[in-house]
VEXDRENDO-942875 format. One record per residue: x, y, z of N, C-alpha, C in turn; residue in three letters. Coordinates in steps of 0.2 Angstrom, whole numbers, padded with zeros to 4 digits, always signed. Each point is the difference from the previous one (the first is absolute). Example, Ala and Ser with C-alpha at 12.3 -4.5 7.8 and 13.67 -1.06 7.14 Angstrom:
+0066-0028+0039-0004+0006+0000+0004+0006+0000ALA/-0002+0005-0004+0004+0006+0001-0004+0005+0003SER/
END
This chain:
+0349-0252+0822+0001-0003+0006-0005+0001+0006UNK/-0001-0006+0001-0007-0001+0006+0003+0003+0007UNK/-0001+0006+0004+0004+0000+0003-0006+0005+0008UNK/-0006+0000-0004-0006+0001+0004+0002-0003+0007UNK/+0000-0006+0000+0001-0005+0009+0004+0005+0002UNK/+0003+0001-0002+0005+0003+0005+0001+0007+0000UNK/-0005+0002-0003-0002+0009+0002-0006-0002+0006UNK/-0002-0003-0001-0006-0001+0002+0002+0000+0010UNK/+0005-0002+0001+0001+0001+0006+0000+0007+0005UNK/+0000+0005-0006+0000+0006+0002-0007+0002+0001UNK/-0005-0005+0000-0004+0002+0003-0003+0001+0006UNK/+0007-0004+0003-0003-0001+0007+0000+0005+0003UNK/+0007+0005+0000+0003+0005+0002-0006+0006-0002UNK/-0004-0001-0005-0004+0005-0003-0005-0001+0004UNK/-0002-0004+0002-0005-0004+0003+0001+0005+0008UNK/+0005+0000+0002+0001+0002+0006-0001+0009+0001UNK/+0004+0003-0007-0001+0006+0002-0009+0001-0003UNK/-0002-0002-0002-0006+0003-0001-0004-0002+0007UNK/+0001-0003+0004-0003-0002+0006+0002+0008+0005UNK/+0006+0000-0002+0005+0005+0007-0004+0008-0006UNK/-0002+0000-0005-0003+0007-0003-0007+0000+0001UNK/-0003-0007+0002-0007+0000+0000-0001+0003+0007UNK/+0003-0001+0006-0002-0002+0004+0006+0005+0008UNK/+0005+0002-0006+0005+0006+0006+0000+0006-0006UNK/-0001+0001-0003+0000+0006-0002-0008+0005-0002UNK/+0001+0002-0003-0008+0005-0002-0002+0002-0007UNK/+0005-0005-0004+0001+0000-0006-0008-0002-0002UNK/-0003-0001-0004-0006-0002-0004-0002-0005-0001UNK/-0002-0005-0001+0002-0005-0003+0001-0002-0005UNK/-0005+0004-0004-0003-0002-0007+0010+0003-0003UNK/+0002+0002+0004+0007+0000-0004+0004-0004+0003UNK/-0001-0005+0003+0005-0007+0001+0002-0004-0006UNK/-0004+0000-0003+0002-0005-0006+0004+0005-0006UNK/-0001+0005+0002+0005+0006-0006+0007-0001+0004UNK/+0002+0002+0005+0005+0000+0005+0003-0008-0002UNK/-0003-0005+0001+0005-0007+0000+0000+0000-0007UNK/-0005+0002-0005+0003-0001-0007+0004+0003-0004UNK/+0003+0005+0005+0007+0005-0003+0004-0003+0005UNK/+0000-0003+0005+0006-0003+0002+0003-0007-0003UNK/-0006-0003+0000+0000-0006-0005+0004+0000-0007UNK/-0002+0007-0002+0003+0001-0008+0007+0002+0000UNK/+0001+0004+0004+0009+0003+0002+0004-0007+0001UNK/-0002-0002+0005+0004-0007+0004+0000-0005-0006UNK/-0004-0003-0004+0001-0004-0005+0003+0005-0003UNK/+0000+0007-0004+0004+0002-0004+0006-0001+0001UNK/+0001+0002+0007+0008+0000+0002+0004-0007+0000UNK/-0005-0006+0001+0003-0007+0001+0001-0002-0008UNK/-0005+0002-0005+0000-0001-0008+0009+0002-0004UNK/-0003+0006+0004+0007+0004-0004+0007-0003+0004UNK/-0001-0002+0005+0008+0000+0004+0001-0010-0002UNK/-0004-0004-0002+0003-0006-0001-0003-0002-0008UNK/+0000+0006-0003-0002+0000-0009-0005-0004-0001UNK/-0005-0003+0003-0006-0003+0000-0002+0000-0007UNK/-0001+0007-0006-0002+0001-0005+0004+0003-0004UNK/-0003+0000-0005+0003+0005-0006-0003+0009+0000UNK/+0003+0003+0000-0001+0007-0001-0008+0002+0000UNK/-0002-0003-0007-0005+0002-0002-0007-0004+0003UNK/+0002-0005+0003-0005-0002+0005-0001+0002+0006UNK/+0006+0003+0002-0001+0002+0007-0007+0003+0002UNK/-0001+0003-0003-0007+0007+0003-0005-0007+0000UNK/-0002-0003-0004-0005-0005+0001+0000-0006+0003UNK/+0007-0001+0002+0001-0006+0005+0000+0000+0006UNK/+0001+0009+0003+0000+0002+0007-0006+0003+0002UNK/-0005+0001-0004-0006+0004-0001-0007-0008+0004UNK/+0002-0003-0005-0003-0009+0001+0000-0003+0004UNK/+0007+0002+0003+0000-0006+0006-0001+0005+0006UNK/+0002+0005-0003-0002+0005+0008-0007+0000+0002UNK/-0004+0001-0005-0009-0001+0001+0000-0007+0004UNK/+0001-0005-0005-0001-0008+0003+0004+0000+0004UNK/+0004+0004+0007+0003-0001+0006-0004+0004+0004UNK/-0001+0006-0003-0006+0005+0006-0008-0004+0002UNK/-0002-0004-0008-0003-0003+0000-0001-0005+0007UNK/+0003-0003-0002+0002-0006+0006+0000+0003+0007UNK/+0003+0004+0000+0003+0003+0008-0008+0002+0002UNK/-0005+0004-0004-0004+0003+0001-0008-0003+0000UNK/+0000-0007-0004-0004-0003+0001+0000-0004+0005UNK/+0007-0004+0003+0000-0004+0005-0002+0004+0005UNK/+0003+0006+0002+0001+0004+0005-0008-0001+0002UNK/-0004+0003-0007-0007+0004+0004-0005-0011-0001UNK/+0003+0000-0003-0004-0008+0001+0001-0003+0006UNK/+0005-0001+0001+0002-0006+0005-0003+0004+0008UNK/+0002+0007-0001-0003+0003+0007-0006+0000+0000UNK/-0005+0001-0006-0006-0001-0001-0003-0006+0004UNK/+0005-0004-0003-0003-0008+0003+0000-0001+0005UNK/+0005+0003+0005+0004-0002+0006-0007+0004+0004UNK/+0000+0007-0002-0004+0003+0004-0009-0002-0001UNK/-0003-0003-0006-0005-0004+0000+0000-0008+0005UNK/+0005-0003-0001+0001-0004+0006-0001+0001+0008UNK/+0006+0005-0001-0001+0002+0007-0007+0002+0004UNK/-0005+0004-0006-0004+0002+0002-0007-0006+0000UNK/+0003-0006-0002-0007-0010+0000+0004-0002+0008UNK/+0006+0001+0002+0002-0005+0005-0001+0005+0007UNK/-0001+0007-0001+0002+0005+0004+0007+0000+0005UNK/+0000+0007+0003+0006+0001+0004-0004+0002+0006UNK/+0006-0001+0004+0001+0001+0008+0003+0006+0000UNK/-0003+0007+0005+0000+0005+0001+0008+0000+0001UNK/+0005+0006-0001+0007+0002+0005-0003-0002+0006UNK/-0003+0005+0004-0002-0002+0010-0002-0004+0000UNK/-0003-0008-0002-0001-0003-0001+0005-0006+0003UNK/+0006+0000-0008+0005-0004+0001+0004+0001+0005UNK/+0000+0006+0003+0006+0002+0004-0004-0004+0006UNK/-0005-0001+0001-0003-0005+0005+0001-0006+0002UNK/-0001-0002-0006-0001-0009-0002+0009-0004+0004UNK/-0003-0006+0000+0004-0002+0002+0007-0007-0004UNK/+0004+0001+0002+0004-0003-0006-0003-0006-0004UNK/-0006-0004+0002+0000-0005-0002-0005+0004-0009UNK/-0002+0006+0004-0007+0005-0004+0005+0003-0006UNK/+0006+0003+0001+0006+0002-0004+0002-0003-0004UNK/+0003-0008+0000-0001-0004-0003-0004-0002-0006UNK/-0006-0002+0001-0006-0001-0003+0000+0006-0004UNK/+0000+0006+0002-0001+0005-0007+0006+0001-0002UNK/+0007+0001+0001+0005-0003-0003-0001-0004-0006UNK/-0002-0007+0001-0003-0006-0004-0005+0003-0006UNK/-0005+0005+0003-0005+0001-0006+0002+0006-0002UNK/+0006+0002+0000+0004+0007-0002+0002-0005-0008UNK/+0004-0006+0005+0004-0002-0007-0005-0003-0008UNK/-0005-0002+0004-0006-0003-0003-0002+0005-0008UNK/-0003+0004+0005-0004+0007-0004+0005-0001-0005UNK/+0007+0004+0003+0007+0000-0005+0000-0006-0009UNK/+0000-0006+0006-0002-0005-0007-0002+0002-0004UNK/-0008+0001+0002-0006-0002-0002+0001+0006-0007UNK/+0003+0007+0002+0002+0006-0004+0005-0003-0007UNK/+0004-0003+0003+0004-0004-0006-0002-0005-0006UNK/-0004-0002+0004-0004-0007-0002-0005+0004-0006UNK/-0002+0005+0003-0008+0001-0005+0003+0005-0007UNK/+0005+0004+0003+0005+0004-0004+0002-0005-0005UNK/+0003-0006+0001+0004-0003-0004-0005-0005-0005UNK/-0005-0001+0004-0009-0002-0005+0000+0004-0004UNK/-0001+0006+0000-0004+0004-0005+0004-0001-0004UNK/+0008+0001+0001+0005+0001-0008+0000-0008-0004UNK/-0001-0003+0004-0001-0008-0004-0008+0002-0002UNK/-0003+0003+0001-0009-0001-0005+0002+0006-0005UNK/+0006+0004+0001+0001+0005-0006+0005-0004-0005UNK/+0004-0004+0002+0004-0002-0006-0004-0006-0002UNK/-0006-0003+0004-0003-0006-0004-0003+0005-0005UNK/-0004+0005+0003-0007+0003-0006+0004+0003-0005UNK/+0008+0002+0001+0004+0004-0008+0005-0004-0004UNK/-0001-0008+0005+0004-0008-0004+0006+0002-0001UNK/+0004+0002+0006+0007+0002+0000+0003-0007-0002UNK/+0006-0003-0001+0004-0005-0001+0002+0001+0010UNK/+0001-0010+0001+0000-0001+0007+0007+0003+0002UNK/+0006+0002-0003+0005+0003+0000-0004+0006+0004UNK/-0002+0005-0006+0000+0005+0002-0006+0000+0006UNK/-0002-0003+0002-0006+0000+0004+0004-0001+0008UNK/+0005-0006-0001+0002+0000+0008+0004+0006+0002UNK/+0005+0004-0005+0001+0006+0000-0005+0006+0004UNK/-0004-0001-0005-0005+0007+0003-0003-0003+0004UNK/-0001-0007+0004+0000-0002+0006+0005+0003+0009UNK/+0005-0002-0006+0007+0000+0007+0001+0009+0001UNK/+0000+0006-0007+0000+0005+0001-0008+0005+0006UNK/-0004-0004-0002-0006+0001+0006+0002-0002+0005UNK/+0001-0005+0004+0001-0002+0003+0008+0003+0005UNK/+0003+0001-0003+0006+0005+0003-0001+0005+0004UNK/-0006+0005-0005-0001+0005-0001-0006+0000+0007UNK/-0006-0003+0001-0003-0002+0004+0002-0002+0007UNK/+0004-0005-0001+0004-0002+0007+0003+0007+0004UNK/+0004+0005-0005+0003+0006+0003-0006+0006+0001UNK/-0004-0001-0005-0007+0006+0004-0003-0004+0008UNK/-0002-0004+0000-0001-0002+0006+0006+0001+0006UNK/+0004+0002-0001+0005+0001+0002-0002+0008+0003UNK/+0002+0004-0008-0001+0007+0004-0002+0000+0001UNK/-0006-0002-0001-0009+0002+0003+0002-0002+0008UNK/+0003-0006+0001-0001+0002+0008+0004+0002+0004UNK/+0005+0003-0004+0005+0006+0006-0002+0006-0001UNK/-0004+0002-0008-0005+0005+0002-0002+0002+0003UNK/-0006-0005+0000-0005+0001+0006+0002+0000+0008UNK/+0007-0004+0001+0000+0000+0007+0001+0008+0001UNK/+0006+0003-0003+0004+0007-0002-0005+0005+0002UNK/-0006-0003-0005-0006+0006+0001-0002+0001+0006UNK/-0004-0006+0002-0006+0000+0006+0002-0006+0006UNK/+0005-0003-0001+0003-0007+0005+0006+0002+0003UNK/+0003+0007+0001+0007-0002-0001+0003-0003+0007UNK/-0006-0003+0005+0002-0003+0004+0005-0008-0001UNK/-0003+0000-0006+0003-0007-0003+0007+0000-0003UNK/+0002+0005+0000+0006+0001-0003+0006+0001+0005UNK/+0002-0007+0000+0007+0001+0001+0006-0004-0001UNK/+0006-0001+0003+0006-0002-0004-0002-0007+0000UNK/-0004-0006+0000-0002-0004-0001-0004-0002-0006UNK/-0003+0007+0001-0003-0001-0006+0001+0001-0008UNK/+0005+0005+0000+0004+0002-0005+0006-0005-0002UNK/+0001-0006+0006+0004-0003-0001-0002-0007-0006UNK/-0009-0002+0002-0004-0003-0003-0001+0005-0008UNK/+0000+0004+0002-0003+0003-0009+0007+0001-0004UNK/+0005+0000+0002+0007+0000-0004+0002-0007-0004UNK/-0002-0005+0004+0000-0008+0000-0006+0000-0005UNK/-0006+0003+0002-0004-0003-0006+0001+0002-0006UNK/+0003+0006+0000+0001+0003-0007+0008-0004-0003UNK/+0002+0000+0002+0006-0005+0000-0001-0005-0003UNK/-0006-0005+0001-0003-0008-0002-0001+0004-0008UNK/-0006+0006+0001+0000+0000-0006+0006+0000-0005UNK/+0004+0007+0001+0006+0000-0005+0004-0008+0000UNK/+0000-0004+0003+0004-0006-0001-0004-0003-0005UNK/-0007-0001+0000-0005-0004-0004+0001+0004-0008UNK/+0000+0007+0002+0001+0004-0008+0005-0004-0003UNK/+0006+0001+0002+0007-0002-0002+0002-0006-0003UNK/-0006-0005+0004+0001-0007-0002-0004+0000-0006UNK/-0007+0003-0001-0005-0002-0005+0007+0004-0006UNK/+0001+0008+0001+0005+0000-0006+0006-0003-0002UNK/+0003-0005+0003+0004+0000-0002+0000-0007-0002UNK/+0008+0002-0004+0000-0007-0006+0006-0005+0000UNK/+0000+0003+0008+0005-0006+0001-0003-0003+0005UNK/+0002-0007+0002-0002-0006+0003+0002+0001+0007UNK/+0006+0001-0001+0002+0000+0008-0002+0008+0002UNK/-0001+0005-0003-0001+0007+0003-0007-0002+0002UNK/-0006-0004-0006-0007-0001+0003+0001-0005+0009UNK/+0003-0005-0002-0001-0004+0006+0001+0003+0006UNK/+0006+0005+0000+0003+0004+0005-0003+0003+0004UNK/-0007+0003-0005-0002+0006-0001-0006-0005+0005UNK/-0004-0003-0003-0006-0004+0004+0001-0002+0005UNK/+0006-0002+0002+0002-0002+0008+0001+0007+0004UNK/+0003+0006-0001+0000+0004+0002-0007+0003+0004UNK/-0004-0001-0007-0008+0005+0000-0001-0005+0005UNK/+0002-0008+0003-0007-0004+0002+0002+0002+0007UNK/+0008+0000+0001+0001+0003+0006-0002+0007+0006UNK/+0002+0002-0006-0005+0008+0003-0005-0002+0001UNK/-0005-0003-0005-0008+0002+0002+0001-0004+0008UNK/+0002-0009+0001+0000+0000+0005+0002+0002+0007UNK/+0006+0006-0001+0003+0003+0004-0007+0006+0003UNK/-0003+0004-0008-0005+0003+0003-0006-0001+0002UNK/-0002-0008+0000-0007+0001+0005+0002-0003+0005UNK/+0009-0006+0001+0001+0001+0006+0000+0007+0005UNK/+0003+0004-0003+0002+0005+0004-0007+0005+0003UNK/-0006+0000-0007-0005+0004+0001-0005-0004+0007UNK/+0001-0006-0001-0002-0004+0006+0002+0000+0006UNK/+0007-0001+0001+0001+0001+0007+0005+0005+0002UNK/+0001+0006-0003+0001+0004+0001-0003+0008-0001UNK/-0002+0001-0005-0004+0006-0001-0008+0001+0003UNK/+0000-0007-0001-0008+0000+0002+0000+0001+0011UNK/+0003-0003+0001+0001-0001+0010+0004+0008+0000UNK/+0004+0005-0004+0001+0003+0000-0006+0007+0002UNK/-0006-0003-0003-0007+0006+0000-0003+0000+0008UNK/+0002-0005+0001-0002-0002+0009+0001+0005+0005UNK/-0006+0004+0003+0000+0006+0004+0005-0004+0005UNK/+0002+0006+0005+0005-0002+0007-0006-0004+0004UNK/-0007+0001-0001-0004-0006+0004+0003-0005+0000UNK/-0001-0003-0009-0002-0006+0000+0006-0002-0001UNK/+0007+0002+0001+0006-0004+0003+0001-0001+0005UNK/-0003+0003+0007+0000-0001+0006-0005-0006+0002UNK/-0006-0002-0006-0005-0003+0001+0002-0008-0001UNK/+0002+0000-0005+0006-0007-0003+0004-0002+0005UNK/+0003+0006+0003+0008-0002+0006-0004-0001+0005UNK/-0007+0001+0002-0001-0002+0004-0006-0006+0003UNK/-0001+0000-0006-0005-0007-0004+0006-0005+0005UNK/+0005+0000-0004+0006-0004+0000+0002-0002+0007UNK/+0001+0006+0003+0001-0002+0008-0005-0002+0004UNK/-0007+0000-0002-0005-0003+0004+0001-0008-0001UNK/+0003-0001-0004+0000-0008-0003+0005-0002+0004UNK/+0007+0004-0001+0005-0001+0005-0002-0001+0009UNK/-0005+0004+0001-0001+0000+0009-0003-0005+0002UNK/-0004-0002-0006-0003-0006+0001+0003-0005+0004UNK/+0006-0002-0003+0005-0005+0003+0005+0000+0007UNK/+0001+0005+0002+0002+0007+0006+0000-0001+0004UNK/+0000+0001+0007-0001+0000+0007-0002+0005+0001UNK/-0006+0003+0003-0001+0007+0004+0006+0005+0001UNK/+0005-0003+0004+0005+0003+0002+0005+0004-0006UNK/-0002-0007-0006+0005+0002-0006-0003+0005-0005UNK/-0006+0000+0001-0006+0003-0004+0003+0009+0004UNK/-0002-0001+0003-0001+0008+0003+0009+0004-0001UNK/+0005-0005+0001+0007+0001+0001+0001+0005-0010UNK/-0002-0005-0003+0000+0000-0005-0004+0009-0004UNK/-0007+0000+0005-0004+0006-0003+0001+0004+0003UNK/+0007+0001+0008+0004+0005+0000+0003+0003-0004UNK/+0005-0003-0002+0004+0000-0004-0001+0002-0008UNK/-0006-0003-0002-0002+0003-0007-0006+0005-0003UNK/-0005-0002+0005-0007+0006-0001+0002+0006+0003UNK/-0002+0004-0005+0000+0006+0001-0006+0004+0001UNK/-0005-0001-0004-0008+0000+0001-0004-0003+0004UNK/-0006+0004+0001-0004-0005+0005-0008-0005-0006UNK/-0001-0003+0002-0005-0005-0003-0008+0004-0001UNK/-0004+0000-0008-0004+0001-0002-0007-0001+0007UNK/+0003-0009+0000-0003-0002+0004+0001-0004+0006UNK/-0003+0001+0006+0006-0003+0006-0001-0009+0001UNK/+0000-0003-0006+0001-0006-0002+0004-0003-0003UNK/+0000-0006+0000+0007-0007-0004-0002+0001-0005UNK/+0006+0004-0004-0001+0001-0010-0003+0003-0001UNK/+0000+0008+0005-0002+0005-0004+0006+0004-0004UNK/-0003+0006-0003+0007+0002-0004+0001+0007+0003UNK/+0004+0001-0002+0004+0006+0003-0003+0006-0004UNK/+0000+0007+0008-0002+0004-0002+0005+0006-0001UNK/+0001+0002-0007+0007+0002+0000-0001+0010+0001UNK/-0007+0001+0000-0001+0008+0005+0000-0002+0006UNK/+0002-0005+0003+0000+0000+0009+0006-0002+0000UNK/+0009+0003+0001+0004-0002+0000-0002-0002+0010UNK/+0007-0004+0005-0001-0001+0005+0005+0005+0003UNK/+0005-0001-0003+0004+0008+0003+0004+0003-0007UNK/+0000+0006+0004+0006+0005-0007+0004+0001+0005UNK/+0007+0000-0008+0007+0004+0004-0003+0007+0000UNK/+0007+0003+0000+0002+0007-0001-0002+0004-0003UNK/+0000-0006-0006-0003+0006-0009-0005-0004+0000UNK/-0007-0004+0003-0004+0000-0002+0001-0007-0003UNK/+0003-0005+0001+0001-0006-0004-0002-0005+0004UNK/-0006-0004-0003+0001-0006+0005+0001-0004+0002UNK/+0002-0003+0007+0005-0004+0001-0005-0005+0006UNK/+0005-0005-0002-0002-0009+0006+0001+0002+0007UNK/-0002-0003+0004+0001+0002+0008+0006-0001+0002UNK/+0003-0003-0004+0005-0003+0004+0006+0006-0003UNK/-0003+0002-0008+0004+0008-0001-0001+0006+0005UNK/-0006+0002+0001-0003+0003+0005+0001+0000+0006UNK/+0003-0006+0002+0005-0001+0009+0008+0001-0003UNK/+0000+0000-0004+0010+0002-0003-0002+0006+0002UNK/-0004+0004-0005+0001+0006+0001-0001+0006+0006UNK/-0005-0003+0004-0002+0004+0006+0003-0004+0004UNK/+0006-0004+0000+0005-0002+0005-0005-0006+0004UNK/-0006-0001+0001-0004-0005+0005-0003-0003-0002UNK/-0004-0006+0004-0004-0004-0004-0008-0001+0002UNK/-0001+0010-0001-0006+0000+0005-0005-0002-0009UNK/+0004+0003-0005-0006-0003-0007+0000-0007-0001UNK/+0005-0005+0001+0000-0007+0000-0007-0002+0007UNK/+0001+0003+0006-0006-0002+0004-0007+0003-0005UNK/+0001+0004+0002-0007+0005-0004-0004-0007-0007UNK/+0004+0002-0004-0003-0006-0004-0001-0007-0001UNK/+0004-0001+0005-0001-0009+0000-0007-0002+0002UNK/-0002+0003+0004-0008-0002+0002-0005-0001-0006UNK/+0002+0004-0005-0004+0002-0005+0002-0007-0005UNK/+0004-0002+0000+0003-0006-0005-0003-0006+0005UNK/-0001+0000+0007-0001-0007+0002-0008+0001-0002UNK/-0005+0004+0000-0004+0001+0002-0004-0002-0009UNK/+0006+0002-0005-0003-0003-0009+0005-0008-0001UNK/+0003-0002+0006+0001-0007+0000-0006-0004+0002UNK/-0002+0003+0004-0005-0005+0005-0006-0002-0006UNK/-0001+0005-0004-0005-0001-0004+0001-0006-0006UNK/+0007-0003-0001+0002-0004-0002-0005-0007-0004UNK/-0001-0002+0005-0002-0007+0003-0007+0000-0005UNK/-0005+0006+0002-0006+0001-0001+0000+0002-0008UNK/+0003+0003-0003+0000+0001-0006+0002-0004-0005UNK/+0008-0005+0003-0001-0004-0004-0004-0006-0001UNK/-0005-0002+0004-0005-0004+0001-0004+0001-0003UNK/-0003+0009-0002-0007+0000-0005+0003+0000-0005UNK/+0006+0001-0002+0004-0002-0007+0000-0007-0003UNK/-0001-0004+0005-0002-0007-0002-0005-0004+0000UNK/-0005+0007+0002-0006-0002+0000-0002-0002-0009UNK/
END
């Protein structure tokens, strides 16, 4: 009984802990592959023996076989595809952490985009090589899309660990409930796609394909407008909201302009001009505890409306500059 495919998924999970013993513990390396090929060997023993897979006397050599040809897998994809990934990474280069935390959403974006690229490209070459190994050892095309689909599996989910790795390790600014929300959905697409390629029913494959396509879509919606906007320092949301209301005052009446940035600004401006951005170490008043508040909070709370006078001169005085600014923008 052919029944490989379907140990062979255990390689992903094999795949994972030899990331989490490479890389969280102090264990050795050079006993990674000892460590996954005893758990490999037990876990198919245990699966062998509990659905009779064999006869008695084959057991010791049908669990021994496929246990190797699973560690195998787990162990060559693992250091391969990370290999590739990390040779990629290192022809397209990175963007420092202090770096990114700078850039601007459009800049976040863009390496987001060459994050997933790289990712491909790691896939792509992984799944090249096993296709120039079954051409050079003239496997039957049967078993060649096979040893396709199990690289490919196994691949997809190393790029995987590898990036929650890495964040874990040295980014853990990028970790958060967004993000984890996007790496449960990606891992998810995979197990749907496993599920479909094994199985032998029609309707469980079809199921199973519509499921995996929805996830993936749901994850690079989600990683797009949500996880990604999510890495966005407190700047550069104030920067956005207030991009946005320059566009609004545009249309405005002095009166309504200034009534308006009573009521909402709480900062004073980088610069004392039309469409500068807000300076968010120069709050314009604090309460009690220290929190900045609008002028028009700052007359609630001192009972009068000597900060409403106090800063309106300062708002007519980044109005007036209006007129002049928008005019060298059209220049």
């Amino acid at each position: 009984m052919n029944v490989f495919k379907y140990f062979i998924i255990l390689a992903i999970p094999l795949n994972f802990i030899g990331f989490v013993i490479k890389y969280l513990t102090k264990i050795p390396n050079f006993l990674i592959v000892f460590i996954l090929t005893l758990i490999s060997y037990f876990t198919i023993k245990f699966i062998t023996i509990h659905l009779n897979l064999v006869e008695a006397s084959e057991l010791s050599t049908f669990v021994l076989r496929n246990a190797i040809g699973v560690t195998f897998a787990a162990v060559l994809n693992k250091d391969l595809a990370s290999g590739i990934e990390k040779g990629i990474s290192g022809l397209m280069g990175n963007i420092k952490k202090t770096q990114l935390l700078e850039v601007s959403m459009k800049e976040r974006l863009k390496e987001y985009r060459k994050g997933l690229y790289k990712k491909g490209l790691t896939v792509f070459f992984t799944d090249l090589l096993m296709v120039l190994i079954c051409v050079s050892i003239k496997t039957s095309i049967t078993m060649a899309i096979d040893y396709l689909v199990y690289t490919s599996l196994i691949a997809l989910s190393t790029v995987l660990i590898e990036d929650i790795t890495n964040k874990a390790l040295s980014d853990k600014d990028k970790l958060n409930v967004q993000y984890f929300i996007v790496f449960v959905l990606a891992f998810a697409s995979i197990g749907a796609l496993s599920v479909a390629y094994f199985s032998s029913d029609w309707k469980v494959f079809i199921s199973s394909l519509i499921v995996s396509s929805l996830l993936i879509l749901a994850t690079f919606f989600l990683a797009h407008f949500s996880y990604i906007p999510s890495l966005r320092t407190k700047e550069e949301v104030m920067k956005d909201l207030q991009d946005k209301k320059w566009k609004v005052y545009e249309k405005m009446e002095e009166d309504e302009i200034i009534e308006d940035m009573i009521n909402t600004i709480k900062y004073y401006f980088k610069k004392d001009v039309w469409g500068a951005e807000l300076d968010i170490q120069n709050p314009m008043f604090l309460g009690n505890k220290g929190i900045p508040q609008t002028a028009k909070g700052a007359s609630f709370t001192s009972g009068n409306n000597t900060p409403i006078d106090t800063i309106v001169p300062y708002f007519k005085k980044i109005i007036a500059t209006k007129d002049s600014v928008l005019a060298e923008k059209k220049r």
